[in-house]
C-alpha positions as semicolon CSV with decimal commas, in nm:
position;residue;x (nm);y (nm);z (nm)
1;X;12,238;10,081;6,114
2;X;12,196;10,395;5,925
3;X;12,351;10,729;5,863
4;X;12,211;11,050;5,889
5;X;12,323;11,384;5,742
6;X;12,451;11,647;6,024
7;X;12,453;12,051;5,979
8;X;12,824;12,020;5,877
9;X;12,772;11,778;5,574
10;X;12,896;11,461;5,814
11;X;12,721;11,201;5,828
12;X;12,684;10,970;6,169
13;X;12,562;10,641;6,257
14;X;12,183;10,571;6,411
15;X;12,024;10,280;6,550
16;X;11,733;10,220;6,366
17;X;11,445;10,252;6,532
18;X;11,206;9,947;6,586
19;X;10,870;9,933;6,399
20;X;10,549;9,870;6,564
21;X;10,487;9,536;6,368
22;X;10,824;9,439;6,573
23;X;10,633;9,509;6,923
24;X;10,311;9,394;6,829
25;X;10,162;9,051;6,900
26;X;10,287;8,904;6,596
27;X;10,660;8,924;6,725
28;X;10,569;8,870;7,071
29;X;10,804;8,554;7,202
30;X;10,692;8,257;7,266
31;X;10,726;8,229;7,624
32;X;10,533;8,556;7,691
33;X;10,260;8,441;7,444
34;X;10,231;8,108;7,621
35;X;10,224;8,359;7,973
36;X;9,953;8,568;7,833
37;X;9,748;8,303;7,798
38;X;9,794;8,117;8,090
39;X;9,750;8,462;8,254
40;X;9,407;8,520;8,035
41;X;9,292;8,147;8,145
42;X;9,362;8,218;8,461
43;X;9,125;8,513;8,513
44;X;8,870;8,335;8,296
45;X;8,872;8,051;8,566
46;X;8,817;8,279;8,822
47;X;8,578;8,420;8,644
48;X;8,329;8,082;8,601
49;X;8,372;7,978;8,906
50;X;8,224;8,293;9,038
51;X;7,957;8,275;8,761
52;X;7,915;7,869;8,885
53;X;7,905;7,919;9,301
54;X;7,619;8,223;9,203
55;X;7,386;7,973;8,971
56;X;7,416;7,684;9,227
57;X;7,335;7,941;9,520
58;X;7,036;8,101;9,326
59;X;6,901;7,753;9,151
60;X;6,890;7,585;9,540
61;X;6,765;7,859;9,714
62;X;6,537;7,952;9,502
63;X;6,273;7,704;9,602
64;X;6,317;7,744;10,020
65;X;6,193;8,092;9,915
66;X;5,891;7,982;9,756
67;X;5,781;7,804;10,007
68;X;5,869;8,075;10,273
69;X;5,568;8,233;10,433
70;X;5,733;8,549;10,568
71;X;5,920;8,861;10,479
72;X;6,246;8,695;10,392
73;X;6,406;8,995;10,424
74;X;6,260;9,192;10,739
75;X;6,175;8,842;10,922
76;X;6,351;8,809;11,195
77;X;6,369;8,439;11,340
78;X;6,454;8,113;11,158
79;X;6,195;7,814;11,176
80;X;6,264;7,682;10,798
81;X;6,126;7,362;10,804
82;X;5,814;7,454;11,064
83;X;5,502;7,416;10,892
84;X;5,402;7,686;10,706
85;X;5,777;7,767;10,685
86;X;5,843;8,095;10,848
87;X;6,227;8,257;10,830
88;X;6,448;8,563;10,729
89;X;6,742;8,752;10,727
90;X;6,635;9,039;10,945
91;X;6,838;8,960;11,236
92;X;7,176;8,794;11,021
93;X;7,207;9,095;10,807
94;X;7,164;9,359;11,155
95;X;7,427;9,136;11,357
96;X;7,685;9,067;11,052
97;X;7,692;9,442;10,944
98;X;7,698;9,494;11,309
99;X;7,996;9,298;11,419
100;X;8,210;9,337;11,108
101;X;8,185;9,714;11,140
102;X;8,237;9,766;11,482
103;X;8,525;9,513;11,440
104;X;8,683;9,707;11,147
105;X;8,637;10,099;11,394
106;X;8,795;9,898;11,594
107;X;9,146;9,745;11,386
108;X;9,180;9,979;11,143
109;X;9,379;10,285;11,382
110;X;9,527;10,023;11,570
111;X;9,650;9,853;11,228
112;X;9,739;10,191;11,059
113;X;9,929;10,330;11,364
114;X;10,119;9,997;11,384
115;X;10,217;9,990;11,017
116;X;10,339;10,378;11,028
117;X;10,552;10,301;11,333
118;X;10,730;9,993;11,231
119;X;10,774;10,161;10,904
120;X;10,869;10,542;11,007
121;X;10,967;10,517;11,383
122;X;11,094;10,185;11,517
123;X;11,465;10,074;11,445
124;X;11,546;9,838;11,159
125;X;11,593;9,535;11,364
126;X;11,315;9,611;11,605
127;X;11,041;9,665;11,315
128;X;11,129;9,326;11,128
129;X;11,067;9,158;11,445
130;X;10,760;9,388;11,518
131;X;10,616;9,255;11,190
132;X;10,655;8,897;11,156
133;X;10,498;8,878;11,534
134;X;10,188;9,103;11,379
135;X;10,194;8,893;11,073
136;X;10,137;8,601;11,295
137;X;9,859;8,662;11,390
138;X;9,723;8,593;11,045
139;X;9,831;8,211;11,105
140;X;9,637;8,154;11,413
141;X;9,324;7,907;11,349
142;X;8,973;8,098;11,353
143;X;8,874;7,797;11,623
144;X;9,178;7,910;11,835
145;X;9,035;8,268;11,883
146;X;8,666;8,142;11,919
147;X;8,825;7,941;12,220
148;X;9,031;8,219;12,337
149;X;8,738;8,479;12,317
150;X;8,516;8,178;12,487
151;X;8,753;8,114;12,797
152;X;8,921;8,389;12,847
153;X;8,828;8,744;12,709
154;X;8,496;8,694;12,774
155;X;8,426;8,665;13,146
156;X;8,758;8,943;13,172
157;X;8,507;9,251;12,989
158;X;8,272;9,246;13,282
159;X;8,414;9,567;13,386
160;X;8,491;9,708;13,054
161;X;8,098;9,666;12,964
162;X;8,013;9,800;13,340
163;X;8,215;10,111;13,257
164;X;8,072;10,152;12,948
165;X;7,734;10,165;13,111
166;X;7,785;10,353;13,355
167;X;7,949;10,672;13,211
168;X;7,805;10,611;12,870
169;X;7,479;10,431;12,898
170;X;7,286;10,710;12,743
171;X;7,446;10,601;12,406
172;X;7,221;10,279;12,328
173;X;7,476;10,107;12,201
174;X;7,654;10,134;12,559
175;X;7,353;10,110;12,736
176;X;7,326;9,730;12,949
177;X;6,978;9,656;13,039
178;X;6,933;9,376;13,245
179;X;7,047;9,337;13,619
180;X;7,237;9,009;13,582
181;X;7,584;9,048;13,550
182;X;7,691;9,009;13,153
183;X;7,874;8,705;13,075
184;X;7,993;8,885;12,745
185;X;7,836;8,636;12,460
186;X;7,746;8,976;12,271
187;X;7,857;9,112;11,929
188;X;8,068;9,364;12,143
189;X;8,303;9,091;12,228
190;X;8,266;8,887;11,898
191;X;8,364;9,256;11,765
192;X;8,659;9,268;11,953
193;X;8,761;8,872;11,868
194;X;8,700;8,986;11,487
195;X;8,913;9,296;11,517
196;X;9,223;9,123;11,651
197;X;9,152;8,870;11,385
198;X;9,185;9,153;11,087
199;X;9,433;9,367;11,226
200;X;9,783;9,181;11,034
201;X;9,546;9,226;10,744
202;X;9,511;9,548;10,760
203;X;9,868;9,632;10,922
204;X;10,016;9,379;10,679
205;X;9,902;9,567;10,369
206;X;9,912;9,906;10,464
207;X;10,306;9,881;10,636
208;X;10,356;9,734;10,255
209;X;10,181;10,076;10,110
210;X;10,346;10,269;10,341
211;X;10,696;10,151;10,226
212;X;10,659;10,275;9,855
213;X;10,625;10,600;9,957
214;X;10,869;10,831;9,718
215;X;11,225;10,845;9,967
216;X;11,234;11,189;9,769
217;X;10,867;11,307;9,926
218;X;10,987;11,245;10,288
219;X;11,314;11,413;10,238
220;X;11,167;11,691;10,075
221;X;10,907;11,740;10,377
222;X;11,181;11,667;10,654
223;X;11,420;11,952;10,453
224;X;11,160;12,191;10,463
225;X;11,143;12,183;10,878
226;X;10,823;11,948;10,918
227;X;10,808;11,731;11,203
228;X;10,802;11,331;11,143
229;X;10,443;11,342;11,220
230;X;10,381;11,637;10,977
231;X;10,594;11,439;10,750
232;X;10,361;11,168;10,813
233;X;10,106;11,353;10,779
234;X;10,180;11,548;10,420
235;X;10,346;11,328;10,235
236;X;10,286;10,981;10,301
237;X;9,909;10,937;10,439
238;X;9,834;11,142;10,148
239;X;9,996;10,861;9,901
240;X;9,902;10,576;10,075
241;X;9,516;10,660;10,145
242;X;9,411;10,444;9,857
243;X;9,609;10,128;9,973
244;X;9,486;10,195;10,323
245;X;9,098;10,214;10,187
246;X;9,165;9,836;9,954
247;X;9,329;9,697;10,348
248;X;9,011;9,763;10,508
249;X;8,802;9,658;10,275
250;X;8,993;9,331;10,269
251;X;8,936;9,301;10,641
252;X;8,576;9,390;10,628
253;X;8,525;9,145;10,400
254;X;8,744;8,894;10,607
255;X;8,514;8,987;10,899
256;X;8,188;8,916;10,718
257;X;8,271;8,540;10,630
258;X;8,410;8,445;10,999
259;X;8,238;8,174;11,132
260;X;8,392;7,970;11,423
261;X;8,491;8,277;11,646
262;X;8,185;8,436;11,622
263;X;7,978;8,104;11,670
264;X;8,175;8,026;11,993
265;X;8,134;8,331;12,130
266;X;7,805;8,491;12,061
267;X;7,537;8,311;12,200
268;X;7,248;8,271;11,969
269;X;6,948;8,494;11,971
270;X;6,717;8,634;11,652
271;X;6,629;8,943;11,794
272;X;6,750;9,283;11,685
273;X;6,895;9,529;11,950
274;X;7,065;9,826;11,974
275;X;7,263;9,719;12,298
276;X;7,597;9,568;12,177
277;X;7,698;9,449;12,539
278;X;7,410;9,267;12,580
279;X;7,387;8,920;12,496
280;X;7,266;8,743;12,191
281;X;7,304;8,774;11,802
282;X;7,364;8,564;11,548
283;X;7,546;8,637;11,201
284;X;7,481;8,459;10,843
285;X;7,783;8,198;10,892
286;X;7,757;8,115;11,232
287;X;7,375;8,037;11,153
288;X;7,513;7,850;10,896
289;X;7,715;7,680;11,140
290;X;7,448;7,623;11,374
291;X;7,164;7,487;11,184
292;X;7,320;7,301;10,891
293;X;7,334;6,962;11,075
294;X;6,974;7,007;11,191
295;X;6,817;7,105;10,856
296;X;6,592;6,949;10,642
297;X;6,469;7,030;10,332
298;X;6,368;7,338;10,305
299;X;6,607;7,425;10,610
300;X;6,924;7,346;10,388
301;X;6,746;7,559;10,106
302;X;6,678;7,854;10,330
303;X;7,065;7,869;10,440
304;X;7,217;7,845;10,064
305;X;6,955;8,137;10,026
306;X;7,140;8,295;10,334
307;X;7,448;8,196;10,185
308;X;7,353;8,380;9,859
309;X;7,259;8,763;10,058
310;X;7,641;8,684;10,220
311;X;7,765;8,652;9,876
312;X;7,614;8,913;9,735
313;X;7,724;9,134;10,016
314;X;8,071;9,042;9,946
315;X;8,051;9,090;9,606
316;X;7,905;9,458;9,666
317;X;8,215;9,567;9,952
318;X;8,444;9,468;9,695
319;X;8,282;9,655;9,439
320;X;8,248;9,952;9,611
321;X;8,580;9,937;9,762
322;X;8,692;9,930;9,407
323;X;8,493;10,231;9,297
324;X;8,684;10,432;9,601
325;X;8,993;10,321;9,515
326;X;8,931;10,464;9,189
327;X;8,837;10,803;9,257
328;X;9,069;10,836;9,498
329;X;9,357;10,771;9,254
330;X;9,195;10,970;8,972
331;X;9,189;11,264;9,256
């Protein structure tokens, strides 16, 4: 404590301030020291494992593509351990784009428009119950929606994928070739599956982003005569557009590493098309899913290489998702 001269001669007490060598890491406590570095290990950890799952994936795949014969990227079927071995990712990288972002066109209005209304429109009781029913979705077992897809959406989008092509089978996506009636094994329905499977992602985070929204921005925009939609619109989509952006990345990337729903359902074909309704396609994990038990060699090699594009891919989302998030808050 020390005193400081005023204008009228007095003098009154101040707290002294603290120093920086008080707040620097010398002083720190021990506790938060002991913190910090758990906190620093932490990441590190994270960090060589990352670093470890990369070298293993490059050192074993490494030699399937020596001995591959074909374009391992444009090559579209997958006979690893034929002789000359002939495979590629042609048809994996087309289907699991394919399905992932159809699934995510598909979830992310749904999920959005579900978060904003149990956050800005449904009563208080009614949207805690609305959310922990959308949040349980999340704790459903991938096999359980494969089996659900399997049995029972699948043979019910006969006439969803009829309509399509009827009124809008000059769109090739819509467009269903063959005369057979579909039996719906086609990344359209494994879409679908994958969508429902992402949506309390998506939902989950954004109703969360949606909540920290400044009380004093929606009062301000409801004061000046806006609507709750223009409110919507003005002041909180604005604010939450970054969160939004890091929920559907999340999703996406949740939709490029299913495996069991998308193996049940799609039945397995190596050929790219255009024609979502129609039936075939097969994505890097449920090839992975598919062939492991049957591989030799070379075949086991070829899917850690696989294995490797679908890690890389990941990697990539998330890094670009990152880079959005970024600018957009910097905007």
């Amino acid at each position: 404590m020390s005193e400081q001269p005023t204008l009228g001669g007095a003098t009154t007490p101040s707290v002294d301030r603290p120093q920086a060598s008080n707040i620097s890491g010398a002083s720190v406590r021990p506790g938060d020291r002991v913190f910090r570095s758990a906190a620093l290990t932490a990441g590190a950890i994270v960090l060589v494992v990352m670093a470890a799952i990369a070298v293993f994936l490059v050192y074993r795949a490494v030699p399937a593509l020596r001995d591959n014969t074909a374009n391992f990227l444009t090559f579209q079927q997958w006979f690893p351990d034929n002789d000359p071995s002939t495979f590629g990712i042609g048809a994996l990288l087309y289907f699991t784009v394919l399905t992932s972002v159809l699934a995510m066109i598909i979830a992310l209005p749904v999920a959005v428009g579900i978060a904003l209304f149990i956050t800005y429109y449904a009563p208080r009781r009614a949207s805690q119950t609305l959310g922990y029913f959308v949040d349980l979705l999340a704790a459903v077992p991938s096999i359980v929606y494969g089996l659900w897809g399997f049995a029972f959406l699948a043979p019910r989008m006969t006439g969803l994928v009829q309509f399509m092509d009827k009124y809008f089978g000059w769109i090739p996506l819509f467009d269903y070739r063959p005369t057979n009636v579909p039996n719906n094994l086609s990344p359209f329905t494994a879409s679908v599956i994958l969508a429902i499977m992402i949506l309390p992602i998506i939902s989950s985070i954004s109703r969360e982003v949606f909540r920290q929204v400044p009380r004093e921005q929606v009062e301000a925009a409801l004061a000046l005569g806006a609507t709750r939609w223009e409110m919507i619109r003005t002041a909180v989509l604005p604010f939450g557009r970054a969160g939004v952006t890091s929920a559907a990345i999340l999703g996406l990337g949740r939709a490029l590493g299913e495996t069991l729903a998308v193996t049940l359902v799609l039945s397995t074909a190596y050929e790219v098309s255009l024609h979502i309704t129609e039936n075939g396609g097969v994505t890097f994990a449920s090839n992975i899913a598919l062939k492991y038990g049957e591989a030799g060699e070379v075949g086991t090699g070829a899917l850690i290489a696989s294995g490797l594009c679908l890690f890389v891919i990941t990697l990539a989302v998330n890094f670009t998702a990152n880079l959005v998030i970024r600018r957009q808050r910097s905007a």
